[in-house]
Backbone as a chain_set.jsonl record, in Angstrom:
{"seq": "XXXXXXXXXXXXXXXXXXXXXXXXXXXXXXXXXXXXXXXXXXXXXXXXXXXXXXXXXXXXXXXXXXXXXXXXXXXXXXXXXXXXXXXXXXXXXXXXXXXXXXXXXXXXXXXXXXXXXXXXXXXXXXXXXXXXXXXXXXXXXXXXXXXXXXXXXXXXXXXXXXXXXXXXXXXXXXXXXX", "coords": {"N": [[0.821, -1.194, 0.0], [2.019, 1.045, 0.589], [3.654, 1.882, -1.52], [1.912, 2.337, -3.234], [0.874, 4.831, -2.394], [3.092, 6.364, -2.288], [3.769, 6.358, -5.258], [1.332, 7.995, -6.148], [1.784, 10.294, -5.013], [4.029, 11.227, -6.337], [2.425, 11.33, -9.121], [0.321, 12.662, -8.643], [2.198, 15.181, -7.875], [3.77, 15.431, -10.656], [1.395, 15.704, -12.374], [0.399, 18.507, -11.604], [2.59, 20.128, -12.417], [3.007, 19.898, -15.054], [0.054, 21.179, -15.319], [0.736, 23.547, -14.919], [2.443, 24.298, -16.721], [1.115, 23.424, -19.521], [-0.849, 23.305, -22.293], [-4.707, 23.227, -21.46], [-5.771, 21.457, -22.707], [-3.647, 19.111, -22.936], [-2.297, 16.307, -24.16], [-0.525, 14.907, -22.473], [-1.515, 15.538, -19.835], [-3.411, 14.16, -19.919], [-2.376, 11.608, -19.945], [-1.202, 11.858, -17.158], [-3.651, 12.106, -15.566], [-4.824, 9.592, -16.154], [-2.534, 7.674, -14.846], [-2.596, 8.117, -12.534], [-5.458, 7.717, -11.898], [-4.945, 4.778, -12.111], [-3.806, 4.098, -9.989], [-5.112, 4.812, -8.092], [-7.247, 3.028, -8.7], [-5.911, 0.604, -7.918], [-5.808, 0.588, -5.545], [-8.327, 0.265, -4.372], [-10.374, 2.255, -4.585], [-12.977, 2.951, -6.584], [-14.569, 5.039, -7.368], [-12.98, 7.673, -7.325], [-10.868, 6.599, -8.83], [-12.271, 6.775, -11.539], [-13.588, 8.781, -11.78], [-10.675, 10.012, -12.633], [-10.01, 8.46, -14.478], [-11.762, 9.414, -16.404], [-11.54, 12.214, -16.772], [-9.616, 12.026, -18.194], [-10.319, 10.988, -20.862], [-11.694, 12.765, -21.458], [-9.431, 14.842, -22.569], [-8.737, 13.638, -24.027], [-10.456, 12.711, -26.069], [-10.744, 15.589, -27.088], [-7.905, 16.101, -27.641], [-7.222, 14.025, -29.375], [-7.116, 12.372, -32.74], [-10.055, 10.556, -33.534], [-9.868, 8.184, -33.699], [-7.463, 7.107, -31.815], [-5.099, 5.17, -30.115], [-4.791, 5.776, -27.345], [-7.273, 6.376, -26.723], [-8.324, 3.925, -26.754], [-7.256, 3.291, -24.577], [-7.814, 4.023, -22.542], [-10.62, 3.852, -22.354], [-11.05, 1.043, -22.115], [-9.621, 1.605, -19.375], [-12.226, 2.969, -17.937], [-13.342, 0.585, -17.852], [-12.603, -0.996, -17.16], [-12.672, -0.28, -14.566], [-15.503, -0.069, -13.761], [-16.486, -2.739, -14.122], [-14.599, -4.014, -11.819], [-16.724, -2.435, -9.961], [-18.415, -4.178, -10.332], [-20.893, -3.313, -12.138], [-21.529, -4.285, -14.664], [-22.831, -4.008, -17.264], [-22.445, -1.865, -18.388], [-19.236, -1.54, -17.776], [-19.119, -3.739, -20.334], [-19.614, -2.171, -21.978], [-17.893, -0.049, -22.514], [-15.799, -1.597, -22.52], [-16.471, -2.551, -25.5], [-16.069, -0.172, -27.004], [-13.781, 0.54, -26.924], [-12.669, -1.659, -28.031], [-13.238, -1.262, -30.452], [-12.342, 1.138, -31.788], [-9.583, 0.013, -31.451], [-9.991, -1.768, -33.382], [-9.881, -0.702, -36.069], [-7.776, 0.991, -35.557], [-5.336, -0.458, -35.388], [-3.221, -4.077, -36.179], [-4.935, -6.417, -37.97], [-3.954, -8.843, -35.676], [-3.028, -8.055, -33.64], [-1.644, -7.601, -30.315], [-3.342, -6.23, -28.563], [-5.816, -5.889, -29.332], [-6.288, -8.356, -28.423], [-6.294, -8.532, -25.874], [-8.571, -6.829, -25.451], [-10.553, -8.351, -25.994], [-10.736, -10.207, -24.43], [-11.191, -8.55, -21.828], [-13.906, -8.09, -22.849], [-15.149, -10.65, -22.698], [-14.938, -11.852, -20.142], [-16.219, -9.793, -18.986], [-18.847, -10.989, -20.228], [-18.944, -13.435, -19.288], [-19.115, -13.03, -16.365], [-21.754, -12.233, -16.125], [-23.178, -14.153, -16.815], [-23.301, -14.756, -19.725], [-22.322, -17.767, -20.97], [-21.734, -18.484, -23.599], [-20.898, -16.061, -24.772], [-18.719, -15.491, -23.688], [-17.201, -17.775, -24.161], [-17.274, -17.25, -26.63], [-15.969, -14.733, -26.984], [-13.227, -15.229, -25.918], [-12.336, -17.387, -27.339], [-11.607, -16.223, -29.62], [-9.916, -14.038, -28.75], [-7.804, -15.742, -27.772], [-7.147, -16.797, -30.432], [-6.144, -14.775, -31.724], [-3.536, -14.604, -30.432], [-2.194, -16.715, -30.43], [-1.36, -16.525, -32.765], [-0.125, -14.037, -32.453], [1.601, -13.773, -30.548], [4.638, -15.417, -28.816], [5.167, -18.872, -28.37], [4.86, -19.379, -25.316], [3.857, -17.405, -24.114], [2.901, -15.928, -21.016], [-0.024, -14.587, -21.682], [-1.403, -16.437, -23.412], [-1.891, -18.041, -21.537], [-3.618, -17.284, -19.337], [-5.756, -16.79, -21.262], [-6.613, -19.31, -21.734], [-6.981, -20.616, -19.154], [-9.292, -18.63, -18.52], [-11.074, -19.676, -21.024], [-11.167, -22.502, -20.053], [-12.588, -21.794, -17.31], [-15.178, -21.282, -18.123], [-15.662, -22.941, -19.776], [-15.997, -25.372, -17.765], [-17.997, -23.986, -15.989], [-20.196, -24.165, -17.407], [-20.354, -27.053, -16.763], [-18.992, -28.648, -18.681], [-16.849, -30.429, -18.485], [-15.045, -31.877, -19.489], [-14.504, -30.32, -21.52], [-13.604, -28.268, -19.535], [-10.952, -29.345, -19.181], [-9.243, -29.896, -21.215], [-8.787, -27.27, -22.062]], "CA": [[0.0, 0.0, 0.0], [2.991, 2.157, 0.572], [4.234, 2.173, -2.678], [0.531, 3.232, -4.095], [0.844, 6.227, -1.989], [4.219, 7.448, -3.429], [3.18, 6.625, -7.034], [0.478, 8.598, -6.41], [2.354, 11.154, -4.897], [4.576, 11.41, -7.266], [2.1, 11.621, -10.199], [-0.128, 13.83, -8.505], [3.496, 16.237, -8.469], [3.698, 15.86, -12.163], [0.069, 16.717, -12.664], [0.792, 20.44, -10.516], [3.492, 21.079, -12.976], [2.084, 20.024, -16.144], [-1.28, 22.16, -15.387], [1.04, 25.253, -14.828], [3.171, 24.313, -18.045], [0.788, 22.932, -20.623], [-2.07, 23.698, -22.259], [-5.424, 22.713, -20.331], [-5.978, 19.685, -22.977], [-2.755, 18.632, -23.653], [-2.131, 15.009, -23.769], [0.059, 14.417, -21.507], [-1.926, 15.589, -18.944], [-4.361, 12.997, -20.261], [-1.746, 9.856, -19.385], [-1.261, 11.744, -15.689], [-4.85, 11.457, -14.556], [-4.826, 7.752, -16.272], [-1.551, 7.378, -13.833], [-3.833, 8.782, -11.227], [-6.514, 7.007, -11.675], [-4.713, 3.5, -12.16], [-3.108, 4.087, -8.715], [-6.622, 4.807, -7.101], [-7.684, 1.568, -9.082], [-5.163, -0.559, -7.29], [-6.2, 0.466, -4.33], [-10.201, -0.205, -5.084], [-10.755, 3.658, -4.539], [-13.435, 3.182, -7.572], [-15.38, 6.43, -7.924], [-11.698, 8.276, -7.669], [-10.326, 6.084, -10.285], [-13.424, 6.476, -12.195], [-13.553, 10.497, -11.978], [-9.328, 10.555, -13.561], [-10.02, 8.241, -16.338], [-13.142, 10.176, -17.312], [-10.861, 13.072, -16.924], [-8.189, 11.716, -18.853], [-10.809, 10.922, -21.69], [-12.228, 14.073, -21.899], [-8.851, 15.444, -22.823], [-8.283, 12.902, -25.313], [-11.465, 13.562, -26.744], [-10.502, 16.805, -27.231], [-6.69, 16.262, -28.163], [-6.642, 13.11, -30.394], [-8.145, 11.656, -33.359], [-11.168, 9.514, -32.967], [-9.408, 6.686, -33.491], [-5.834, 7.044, -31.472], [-5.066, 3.875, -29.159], [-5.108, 5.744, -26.255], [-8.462, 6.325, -26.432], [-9.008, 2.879, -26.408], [-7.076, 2.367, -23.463], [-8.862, 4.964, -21.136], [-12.069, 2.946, -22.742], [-10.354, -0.129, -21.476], [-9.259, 1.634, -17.994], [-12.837, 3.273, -17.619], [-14.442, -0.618, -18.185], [-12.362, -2.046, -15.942], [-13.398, -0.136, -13.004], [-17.162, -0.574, -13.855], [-16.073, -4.325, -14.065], [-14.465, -4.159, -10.603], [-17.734, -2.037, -8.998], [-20.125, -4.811, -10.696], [-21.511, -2.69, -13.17], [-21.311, -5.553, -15.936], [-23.223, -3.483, -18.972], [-21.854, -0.492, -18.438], [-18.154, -2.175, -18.683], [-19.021, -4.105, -21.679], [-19.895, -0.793, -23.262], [-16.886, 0.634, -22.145], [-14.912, -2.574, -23.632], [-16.755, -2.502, -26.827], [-15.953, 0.881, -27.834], [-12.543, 0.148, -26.911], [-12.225, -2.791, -29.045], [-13.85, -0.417, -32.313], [-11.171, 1.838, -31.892], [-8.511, -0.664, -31.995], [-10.387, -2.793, -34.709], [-9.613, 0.611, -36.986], [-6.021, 1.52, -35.775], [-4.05, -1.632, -34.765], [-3.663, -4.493, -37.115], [-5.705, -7.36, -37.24], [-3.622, -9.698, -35.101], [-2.691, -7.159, -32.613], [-2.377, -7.782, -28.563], [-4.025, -5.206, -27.624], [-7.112, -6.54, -29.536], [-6.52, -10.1, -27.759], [-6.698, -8.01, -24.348], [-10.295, -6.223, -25.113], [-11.584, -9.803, -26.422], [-10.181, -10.857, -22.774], [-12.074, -7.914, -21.357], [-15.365, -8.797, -23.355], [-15.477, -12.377, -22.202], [-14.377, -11.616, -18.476], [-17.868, -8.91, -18.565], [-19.925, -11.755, -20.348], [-18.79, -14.481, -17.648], [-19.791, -12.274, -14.967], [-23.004, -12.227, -16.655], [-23.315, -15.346, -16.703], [-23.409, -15.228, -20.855], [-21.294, -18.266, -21.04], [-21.17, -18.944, -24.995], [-20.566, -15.269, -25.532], [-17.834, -15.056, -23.186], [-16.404, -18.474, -24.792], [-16.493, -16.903, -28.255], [-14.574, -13.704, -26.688], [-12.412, -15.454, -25.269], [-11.317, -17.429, -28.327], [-11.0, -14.841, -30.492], [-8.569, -13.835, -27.923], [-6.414, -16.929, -28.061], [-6.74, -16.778, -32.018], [-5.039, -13.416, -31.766], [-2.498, -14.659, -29.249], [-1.111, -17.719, -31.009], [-0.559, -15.544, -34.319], [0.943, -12.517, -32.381], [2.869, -13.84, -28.999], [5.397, -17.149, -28.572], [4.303, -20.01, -27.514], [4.791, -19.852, -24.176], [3.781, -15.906, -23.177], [1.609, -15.838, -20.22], [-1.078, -14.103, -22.011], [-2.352, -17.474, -23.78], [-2.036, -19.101, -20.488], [-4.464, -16.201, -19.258], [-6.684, -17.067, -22.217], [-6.681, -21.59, -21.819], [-7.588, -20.499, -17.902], [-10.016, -18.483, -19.02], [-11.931, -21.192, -21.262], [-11.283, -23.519, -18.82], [-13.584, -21.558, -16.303], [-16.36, -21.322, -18.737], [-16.408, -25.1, -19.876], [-16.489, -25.928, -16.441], [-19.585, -22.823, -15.387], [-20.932, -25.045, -18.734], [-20.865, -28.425, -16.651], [-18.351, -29.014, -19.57], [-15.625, -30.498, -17.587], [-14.122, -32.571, -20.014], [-13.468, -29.284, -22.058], [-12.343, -27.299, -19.598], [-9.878, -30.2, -18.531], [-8.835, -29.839, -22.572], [-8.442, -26.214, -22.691]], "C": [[0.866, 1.259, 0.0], [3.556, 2.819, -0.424], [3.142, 3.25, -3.322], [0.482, 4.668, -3.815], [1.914, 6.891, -2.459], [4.13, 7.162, -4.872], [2.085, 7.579, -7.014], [0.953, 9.873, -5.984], [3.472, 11.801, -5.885], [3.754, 11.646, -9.097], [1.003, 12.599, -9.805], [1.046, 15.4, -8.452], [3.321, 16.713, -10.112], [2.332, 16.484, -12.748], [0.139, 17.876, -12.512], [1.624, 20.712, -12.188], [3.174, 20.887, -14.443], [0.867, 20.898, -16.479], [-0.772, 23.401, -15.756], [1.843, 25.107, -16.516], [2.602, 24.271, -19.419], [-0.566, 23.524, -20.956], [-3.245, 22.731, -21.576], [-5.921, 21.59, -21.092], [-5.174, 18.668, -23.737], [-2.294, 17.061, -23.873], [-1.302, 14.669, -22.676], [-0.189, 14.707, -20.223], [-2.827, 13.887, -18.808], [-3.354, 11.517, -19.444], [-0.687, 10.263, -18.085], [-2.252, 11.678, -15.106], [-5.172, 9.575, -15.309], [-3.524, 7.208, -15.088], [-2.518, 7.133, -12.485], [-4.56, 7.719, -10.862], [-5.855, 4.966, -11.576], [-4.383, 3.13, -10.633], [-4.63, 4.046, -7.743], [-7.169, 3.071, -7.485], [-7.606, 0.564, -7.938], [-5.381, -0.378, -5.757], [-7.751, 0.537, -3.774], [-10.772, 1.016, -4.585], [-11.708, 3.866, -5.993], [-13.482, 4.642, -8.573], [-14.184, 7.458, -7.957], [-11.493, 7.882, -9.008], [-11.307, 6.326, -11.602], [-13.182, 8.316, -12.969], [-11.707, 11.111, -13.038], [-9.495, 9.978, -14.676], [-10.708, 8.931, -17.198], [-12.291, 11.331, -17.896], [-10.27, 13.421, -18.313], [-8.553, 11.524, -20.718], [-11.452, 11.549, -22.255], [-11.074, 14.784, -22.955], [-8.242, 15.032, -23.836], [-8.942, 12.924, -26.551], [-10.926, 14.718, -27.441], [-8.947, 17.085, -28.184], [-6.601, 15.422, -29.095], [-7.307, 13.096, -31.299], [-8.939, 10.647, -32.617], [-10.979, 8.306, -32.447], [-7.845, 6.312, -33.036], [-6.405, 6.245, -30.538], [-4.812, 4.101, -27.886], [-6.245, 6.27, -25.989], [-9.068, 5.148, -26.026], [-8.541, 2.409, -24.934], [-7.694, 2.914, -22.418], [-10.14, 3.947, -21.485], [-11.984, 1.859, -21.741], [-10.282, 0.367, -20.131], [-10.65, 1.731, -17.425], [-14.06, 1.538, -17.514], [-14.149, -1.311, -17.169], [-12.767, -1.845, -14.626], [-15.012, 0.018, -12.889], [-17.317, -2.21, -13.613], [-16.272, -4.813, -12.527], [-15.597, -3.523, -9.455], [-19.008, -3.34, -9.733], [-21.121, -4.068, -11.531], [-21.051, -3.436, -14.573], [-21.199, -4.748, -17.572], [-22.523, -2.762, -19.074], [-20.449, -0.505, -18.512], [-18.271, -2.607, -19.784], [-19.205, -3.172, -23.034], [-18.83, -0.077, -23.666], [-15.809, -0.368, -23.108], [-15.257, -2.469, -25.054], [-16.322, -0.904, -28.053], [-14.31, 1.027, -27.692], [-11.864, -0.758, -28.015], [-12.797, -2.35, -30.648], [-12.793, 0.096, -32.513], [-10.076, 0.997, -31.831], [-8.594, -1.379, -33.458], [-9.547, -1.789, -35.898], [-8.341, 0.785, -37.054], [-5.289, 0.755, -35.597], [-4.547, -2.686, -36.34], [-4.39, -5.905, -36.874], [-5.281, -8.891, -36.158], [-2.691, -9.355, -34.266], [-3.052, -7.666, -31.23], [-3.047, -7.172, -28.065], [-5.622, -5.655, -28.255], [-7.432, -7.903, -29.087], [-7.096, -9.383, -26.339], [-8.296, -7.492, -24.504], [-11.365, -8.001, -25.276], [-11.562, -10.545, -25.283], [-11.692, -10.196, -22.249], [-13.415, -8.453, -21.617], [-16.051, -9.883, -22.791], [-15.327, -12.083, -21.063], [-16.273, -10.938, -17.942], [-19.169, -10.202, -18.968], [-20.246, -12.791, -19.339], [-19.291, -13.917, -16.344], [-21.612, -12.429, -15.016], [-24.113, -13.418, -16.964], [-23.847, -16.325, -18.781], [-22.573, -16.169, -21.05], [-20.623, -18.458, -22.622], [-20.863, -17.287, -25.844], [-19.091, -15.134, -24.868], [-16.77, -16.035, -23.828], [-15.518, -17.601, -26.426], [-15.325, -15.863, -28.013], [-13.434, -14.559, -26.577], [-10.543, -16.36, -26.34], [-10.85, -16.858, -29.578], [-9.705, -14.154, -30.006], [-7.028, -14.505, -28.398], [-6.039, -16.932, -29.715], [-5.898, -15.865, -32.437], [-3.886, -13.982, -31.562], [-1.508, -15.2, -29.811], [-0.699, -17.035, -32.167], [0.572, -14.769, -33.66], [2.317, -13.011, -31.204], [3.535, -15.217, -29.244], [4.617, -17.876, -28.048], [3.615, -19.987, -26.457], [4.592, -18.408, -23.461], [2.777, -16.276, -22.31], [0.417, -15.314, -20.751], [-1.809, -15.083, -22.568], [-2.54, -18.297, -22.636], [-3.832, -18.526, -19.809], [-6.024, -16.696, -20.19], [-7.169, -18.36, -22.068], [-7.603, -21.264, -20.4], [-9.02, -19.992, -18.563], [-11.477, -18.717, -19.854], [-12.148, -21.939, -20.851], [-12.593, -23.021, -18.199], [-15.066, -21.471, -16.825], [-16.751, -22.3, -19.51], [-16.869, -25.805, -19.078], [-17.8, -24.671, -15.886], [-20.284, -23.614, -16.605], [-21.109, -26.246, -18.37], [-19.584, -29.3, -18.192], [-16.808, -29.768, -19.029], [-14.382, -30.923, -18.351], [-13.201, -31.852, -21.112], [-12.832, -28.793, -21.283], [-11.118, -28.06, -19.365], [-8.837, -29.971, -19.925], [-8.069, -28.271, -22.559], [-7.111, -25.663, -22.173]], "O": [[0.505, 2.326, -0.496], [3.917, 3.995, -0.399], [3.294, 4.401, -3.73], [0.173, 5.548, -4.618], [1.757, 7.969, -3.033], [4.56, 8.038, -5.622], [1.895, 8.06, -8.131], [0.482, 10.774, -6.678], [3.549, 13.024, -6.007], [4.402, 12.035, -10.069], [0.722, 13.426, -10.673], [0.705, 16.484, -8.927], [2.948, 17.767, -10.627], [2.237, 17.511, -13.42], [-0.12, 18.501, -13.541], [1.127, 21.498, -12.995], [3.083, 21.943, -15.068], [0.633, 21.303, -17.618], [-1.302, 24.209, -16.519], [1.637, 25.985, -17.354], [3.165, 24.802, -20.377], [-1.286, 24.106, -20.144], [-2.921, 21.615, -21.168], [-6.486, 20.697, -20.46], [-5.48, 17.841, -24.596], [-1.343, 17.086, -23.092], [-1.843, 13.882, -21.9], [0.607, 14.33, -19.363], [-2.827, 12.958, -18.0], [-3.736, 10.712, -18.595], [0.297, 9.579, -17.8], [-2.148, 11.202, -13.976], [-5.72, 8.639, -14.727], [-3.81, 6.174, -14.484], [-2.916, 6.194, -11.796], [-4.44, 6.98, -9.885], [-6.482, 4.108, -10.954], [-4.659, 2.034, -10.146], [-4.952, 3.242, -6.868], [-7.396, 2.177, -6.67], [-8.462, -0.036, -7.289], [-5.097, -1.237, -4.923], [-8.038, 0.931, -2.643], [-11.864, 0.821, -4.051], [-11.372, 4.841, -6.665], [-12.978, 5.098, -9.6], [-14.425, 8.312, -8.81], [-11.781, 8.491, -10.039], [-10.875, 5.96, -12.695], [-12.823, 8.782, -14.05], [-11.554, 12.09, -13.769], [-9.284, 10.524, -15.759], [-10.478, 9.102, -18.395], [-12.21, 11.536, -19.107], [-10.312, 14.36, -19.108], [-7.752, 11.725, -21.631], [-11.901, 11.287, -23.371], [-11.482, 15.258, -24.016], [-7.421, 15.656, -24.508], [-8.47, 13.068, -27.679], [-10.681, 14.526, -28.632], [-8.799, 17.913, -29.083], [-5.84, 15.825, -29.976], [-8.343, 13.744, -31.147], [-8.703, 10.078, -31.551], [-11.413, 7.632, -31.512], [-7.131, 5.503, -33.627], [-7.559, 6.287, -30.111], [-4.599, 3.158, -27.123], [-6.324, 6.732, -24.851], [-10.013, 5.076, -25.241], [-9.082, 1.544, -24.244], [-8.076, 2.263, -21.446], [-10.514, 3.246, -20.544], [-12.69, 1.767, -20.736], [-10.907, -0.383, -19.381], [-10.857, 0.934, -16.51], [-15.244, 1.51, -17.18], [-14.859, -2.001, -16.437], [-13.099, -2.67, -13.775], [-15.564, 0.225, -11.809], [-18.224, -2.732, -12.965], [-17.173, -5.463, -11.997], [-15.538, -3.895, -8.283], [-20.228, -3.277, -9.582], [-22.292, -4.435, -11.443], [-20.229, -2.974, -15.365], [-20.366, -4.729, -18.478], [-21.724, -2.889, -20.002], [-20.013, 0.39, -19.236], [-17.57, -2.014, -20.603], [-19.073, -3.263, -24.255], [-18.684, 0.441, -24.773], [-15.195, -0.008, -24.113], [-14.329, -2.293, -25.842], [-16.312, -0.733, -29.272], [-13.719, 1.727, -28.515], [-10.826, -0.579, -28.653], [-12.745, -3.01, -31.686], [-12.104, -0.365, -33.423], [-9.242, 1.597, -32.509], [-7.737, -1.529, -34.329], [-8.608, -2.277, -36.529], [-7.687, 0.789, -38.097], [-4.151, 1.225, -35.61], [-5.439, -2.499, -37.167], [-4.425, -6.442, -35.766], [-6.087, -9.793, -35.927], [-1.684, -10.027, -34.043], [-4.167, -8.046, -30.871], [-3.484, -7.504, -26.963], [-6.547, -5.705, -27.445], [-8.493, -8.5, -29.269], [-8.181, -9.677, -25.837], [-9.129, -7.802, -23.652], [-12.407, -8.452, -24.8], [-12.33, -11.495, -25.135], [-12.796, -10.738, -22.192], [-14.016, -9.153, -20.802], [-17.239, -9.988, -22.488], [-16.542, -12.005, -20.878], [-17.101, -11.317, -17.114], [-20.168, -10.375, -18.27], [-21.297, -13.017, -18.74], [-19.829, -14.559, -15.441], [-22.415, -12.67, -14.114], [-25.315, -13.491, -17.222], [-24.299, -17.423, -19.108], [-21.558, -15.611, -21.465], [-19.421, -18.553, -22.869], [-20.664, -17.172, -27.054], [-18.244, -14.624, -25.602], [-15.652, -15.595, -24.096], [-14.417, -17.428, -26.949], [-14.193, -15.904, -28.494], [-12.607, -14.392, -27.473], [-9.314, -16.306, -26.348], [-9.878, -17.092, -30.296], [-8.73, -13.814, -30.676], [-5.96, -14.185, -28.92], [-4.897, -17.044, -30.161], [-5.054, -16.014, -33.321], [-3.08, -13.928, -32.49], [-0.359, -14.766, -29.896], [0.498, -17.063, -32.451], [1.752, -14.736, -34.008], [3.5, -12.68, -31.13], [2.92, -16.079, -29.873], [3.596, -17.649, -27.398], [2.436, -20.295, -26.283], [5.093, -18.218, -22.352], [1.806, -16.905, -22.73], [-0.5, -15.724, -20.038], [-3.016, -14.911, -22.399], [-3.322, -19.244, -22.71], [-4.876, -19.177, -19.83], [-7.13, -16.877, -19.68], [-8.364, -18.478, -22.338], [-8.795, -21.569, -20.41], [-9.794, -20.807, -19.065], [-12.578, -18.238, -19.584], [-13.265, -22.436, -20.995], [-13.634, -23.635, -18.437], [-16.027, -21.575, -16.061], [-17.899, -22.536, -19.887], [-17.766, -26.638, -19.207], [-18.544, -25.24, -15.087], [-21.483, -23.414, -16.408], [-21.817, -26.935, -19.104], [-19.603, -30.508, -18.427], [-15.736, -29.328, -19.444], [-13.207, -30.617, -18.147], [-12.087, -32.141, -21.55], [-11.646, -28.587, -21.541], [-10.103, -27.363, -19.344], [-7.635, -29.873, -19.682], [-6.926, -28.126, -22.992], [-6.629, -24.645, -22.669]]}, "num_chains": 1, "name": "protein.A"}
């Protein structure tokens, strides 16, 4: 917990001197309240974390094209902490417009589009959609094995993943497979 407090101290600093230096929607303010807010995250301070990404996406709004990839990731940050308060839809909305904006600027066998297809499936499982969260999920892994080695943790991430929703399926003998 100690650490969280001097990362956060330390990026609430840089925020101060960025405000006085930059203009008021400069990007790089934008990826110090995503700092911000990730740090509140980790310490399940929601509605904080909630209020810097918004922030952070206002200013991106404002500073980027439609379709720059850190829009998608505030999308992505702002889903995850709807995720983590139990607000299911209202993440998957947050993921989905995340995963448009990558569809557009990344290419099609990009990690960062394996991670929202993560996201996707993670909100449907909660939801208890199990065959939508499957399909996310391997869309994921289809990414994964194209883009990462064999052996990156991120397909491991993905096999778990299927696993838990063959078995919430009574499917045992898949997830024992996956």
């Amino acid at each position: 917990m100690g650490e969280n407090f001097k990362a956060l101290s330390s990026y609430e600093r840089a925020l101060e001197i960025q405000t006085i230096a930059l203009p008021p929607n400069h990007p790089d303010l934008a990826h110090s309240y995503n700092n911000i807010g990730t740090v509140h995250q980790n310490m399940d301070e929601y509605p904080k974390a909630l209020s810097f990404y918004e922030r952070a996406l206002e200013i991106q709004t404002i500073g980027l094209s439609p379709n720059h990839p850190d829009l998608a990731n505030s999308y992505n940050n702002i889903g995850n902490v709807y995720k983590n308060m139990g607000e299911n839809s209202k993440a998957l909305s947050f993921y989905e417009r995340a995963l448009k904006i990558q569809t557009i600027g990344l290419s099609p066998n990009h990690p960062d589009l394996a991670h929202s297809y993560n996201n996707i499936g993670n909100v449907y499982k909660n939801m208890g959609e199990n065959s939508k969260a499957l399909s996310s999920y391997e869309r994921a892994l289809e990414i994964q094995t194209t883009a990462l080695p064999p052996n990156h943790p991120d397909l491991a991430r993905s096999y778990n993943n299927m696993g838990n929703v063959h078995q919430n399926m009574d499917e045992y003998s898949k997830a024992l497979s996956s």
